[in-house]
C-alpha positions in Angstrom: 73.2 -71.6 67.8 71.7 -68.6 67.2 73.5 -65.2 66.0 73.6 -62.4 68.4 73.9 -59.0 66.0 75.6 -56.0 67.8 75.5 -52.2 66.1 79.1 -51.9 64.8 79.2 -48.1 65.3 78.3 -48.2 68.8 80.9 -50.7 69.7 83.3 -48.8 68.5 83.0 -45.6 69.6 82.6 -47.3 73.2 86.2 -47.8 72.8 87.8 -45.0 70.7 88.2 -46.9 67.3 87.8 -50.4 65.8 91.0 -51.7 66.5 91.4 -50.8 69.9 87.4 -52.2 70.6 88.5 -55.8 69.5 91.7 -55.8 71.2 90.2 -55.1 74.2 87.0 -57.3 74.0 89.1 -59.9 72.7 91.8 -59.4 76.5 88.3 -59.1 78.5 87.1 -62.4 76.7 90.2 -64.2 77.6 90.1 -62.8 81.2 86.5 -64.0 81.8 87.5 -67.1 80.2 90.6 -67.8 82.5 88.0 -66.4 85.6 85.6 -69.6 84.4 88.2 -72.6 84.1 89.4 -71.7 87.4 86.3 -71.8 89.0 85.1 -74.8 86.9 88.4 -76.6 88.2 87.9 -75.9 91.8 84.4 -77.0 91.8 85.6 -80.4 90.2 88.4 -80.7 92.4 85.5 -80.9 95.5 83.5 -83.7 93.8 86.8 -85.5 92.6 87.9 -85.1 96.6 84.5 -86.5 98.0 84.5 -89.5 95.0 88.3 -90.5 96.3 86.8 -90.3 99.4 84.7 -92.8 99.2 85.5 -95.5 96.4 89.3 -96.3 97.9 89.4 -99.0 95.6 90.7 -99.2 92.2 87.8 -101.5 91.3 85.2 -99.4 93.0 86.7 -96.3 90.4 86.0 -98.3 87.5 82.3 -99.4 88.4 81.4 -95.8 89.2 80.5 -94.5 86.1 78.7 -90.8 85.0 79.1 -88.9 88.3 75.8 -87.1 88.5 77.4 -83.9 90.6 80.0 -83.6 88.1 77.2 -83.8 85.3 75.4 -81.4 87.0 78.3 -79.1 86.9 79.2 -79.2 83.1 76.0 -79.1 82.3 75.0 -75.4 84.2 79.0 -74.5 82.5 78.0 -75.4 78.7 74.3 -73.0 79.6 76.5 -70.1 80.7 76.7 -67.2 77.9 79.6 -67.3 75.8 82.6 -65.5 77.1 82.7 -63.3 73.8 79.1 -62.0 74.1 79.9 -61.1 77.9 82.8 -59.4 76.8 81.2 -57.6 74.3 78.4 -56.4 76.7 80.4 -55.1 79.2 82.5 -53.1 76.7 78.7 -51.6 75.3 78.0 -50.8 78.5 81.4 -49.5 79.7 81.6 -51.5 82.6 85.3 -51.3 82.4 88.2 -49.4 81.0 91.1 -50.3 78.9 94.6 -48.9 80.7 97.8 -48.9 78.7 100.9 -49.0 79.8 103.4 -46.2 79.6 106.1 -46.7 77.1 109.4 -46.1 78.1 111.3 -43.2 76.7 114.2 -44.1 74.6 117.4 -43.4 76.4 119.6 -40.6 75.2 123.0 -41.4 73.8 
């Protein structure tokens, strides 16, 4: 697998410093992440629908085999870009911001 090199000083001054770059390629990564297994589960669940579909049978299940759809499927999820190196691109080219949330004041005693 080969290593894709990124310049250091402009990711971080895409986000303000270091810390706060990483934190929020590291959220975005896990975003896109959650965005793919969703969408890699649904498109199973169809082929897993149209296989019960038609082997009703126990037996018929176990004869089936490598499902060629569902092979199909994995394989064009494994060629899809890391999520990291998406992440990292879209925080180079500022495709998104990072909002924080307000802390709450301390209440007066």
């Amino acid at each position: 697998m080969p290593i894709k090199p990124i310049d250091m000083e402009q990711f971080y001054q895409s986000a303000g410093n270091i810390y706060e770059a990483i934190s929020v390629t590291a959220k975005r990564a896990r975003q896109i992440h959650d965005e793919m297994k969703i969408e890699l589960n649904q498109r199973l669940e169809t082929i897993k629908q149209l296989t019960q579909v038609t082997t009703e049978n126990e037996e018929d299940l176990e004869n089936v085999g490598v499902n060629p759809d569902q092979l199909k499927i994995s394989i064009e999820f494994e060629m899809r870009p890391k999520v990291t190196d998406v992440a990292l691109d879209e925080i180079q080219q500022k495709k998104f911001t990072a909002k924080y949330k307000d802390e709450p004041e301390p209440p007066v005693v």
